[in-house]
C-alpha positions in Angstrom: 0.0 0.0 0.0 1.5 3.4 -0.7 1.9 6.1 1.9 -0.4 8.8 1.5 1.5 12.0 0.4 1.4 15.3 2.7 -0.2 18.5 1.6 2.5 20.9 1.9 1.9 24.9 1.1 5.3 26.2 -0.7 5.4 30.1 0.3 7.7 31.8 -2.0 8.9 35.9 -2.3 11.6 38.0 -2.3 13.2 39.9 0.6 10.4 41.8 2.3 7.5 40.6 0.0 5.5 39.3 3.7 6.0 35.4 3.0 7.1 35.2 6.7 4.3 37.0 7.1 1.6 35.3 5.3 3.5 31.6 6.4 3.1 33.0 10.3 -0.7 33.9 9.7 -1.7 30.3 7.9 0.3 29.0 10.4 -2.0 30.4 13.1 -4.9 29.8 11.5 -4.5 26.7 10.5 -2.4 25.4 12.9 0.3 23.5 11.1 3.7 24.1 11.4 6.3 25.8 9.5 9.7 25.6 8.1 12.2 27.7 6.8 13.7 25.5 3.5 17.2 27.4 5.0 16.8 26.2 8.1 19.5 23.3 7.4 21.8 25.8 6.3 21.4 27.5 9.2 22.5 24.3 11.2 25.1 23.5 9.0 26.6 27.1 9.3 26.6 26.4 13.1 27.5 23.6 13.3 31.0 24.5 11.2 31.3 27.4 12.9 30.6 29.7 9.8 28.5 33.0 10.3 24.9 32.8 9.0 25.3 35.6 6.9 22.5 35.4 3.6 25.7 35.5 1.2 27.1 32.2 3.5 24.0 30.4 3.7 24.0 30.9 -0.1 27.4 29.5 -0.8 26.6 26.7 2.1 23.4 25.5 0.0 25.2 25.7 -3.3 28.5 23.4 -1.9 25.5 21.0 -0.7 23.7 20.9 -4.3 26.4 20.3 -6.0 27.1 17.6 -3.3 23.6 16.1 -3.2 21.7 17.1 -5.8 19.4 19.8 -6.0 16.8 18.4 -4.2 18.3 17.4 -1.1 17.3 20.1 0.9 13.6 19.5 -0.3 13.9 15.7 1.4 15.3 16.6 4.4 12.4 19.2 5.1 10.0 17.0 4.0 10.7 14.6 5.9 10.5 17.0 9.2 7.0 17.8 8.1 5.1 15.7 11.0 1.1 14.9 10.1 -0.4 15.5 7.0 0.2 19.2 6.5 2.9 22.1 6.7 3.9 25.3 5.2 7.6 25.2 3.7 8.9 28.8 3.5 11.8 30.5 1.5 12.1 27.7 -1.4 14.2 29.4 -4.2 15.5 26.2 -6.5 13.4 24.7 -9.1 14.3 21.7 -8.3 13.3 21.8 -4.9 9.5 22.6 -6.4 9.6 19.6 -9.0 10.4 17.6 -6.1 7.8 18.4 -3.9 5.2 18.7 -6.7 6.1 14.9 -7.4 6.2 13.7 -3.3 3.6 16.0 -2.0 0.5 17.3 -2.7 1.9 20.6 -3.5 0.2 24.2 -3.3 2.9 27.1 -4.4 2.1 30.5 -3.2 3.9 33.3 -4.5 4.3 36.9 -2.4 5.2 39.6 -4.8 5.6 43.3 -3.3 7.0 46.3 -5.2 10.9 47.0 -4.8 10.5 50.2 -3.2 8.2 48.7 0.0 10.4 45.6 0.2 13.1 48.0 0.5 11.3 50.1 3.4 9.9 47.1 5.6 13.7 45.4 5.1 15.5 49.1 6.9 12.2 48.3 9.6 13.2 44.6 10.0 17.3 45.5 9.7 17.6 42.4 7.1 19.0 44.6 4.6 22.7 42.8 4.6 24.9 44.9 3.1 22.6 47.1 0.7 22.4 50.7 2.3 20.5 52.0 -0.8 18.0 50.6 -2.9 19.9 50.3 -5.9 22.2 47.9 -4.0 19.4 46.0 -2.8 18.6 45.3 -6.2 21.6 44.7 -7.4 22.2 42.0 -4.6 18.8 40.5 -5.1 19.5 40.5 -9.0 23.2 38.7 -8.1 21.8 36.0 -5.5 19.0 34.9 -7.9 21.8 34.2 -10.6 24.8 32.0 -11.7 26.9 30.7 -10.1 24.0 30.3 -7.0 21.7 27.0 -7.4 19.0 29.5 -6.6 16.7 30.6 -8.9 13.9 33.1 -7.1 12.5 34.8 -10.0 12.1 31.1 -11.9 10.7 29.9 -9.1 8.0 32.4 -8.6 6.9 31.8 -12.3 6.2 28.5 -10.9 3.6 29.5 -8.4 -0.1 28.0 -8.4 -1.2 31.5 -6.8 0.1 34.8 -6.3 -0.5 37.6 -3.9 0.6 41.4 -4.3 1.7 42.5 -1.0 1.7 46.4 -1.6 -1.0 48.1 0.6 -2.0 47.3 5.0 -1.7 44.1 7.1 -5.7 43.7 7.1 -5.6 43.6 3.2 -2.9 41.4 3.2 -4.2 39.1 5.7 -7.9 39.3 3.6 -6.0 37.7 0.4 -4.8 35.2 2.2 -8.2 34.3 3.6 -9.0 34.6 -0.5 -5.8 32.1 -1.5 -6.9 29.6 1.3 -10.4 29.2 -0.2 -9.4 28.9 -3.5 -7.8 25.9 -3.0 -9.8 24.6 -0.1 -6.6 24.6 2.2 -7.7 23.7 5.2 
């Protein structure tokens, strides 16, 4: 007999779209759980004593693709997702989405928010790395989504099943959400 697959929500954006956001408020109302695709990374870089800096965790995930294939990180989360649901954030390889499209029942959810708010909310949150202007943002979100890096952000969110513009307040944010969740009966 074969093992039922999970129902896993894929939440994909650039920096500052809200897909932390939306992933927190599904999460909540739902109540499944959530994981950061990075989140291996993240131990890794511990673990070697590296600095979790985004340009690190990049090179850290490309040394493992090249390694393992680029759908190793998709397994391993996966395989963390306990019961028959869970919201996967921050997935930025195709691979990893042809993966979980063939192991999961698997709902992509794309968060797209102009440059100039992304830019505003990432001074709020202090993720802006290096980039003090908004033309370096930019130009490091245009050179992390490209070769040599195994991820492929702007591929991926061509890929999506759904997508939400993340422009205006919480409340209307939070209200297409509610909207995406009905759509697609994810309960």
């Amino acid at each position: 007999m074969e093992k039922e697959k999970k129902t896993i929500l894929g939440i994909i954006g650039t920096v500052g779209s809200g897909k932390d956001t939306a992933s927190d408020y599904i999460s909540k109302k739902l109540s499944i759980s959530v994981f950061q695709i990075s989140q291996p990374l993240k131990d890794l870089a511990k673990e070697k004593n590296i600095e979790p800096t985004r340009e690190n965790l990049i090179q850290i995930g490309s040394d493992l693709v090249k390694q393992n294939g680029p759908d190793f990180l998709a397994k391993l989360v996966l395989d963390k997702v306990i019961g028959e649901k869970g919201i996967v954030t921050g997935i930025r390889v195709v691979e990893i989405i042809e993966y979980m499209r063939k192991n999961s029942n698997f709902i992509l959810l794309g968060i797209e928010s102009e440059i100039q708010t992304r830019f505003e909310r990432s001074i709020i949150r202090n993720k802006l790395g290096e980039a003090t202007t908004l033309e370096q943002f930019d130009l490091n979100e245009q050179k992390e989504n490209s070769a040599p890096n195994a991820q492929r952000l702007f591929e991926c969110l061509k890929m999506a099943d759904y997508s939400i513009e993340n422009n205006g307040s919480l409340e209307e944010f939070y209200q297409k959400c509610d909207l995406f969740l009905e759509k697609f009966a994810f309960k």
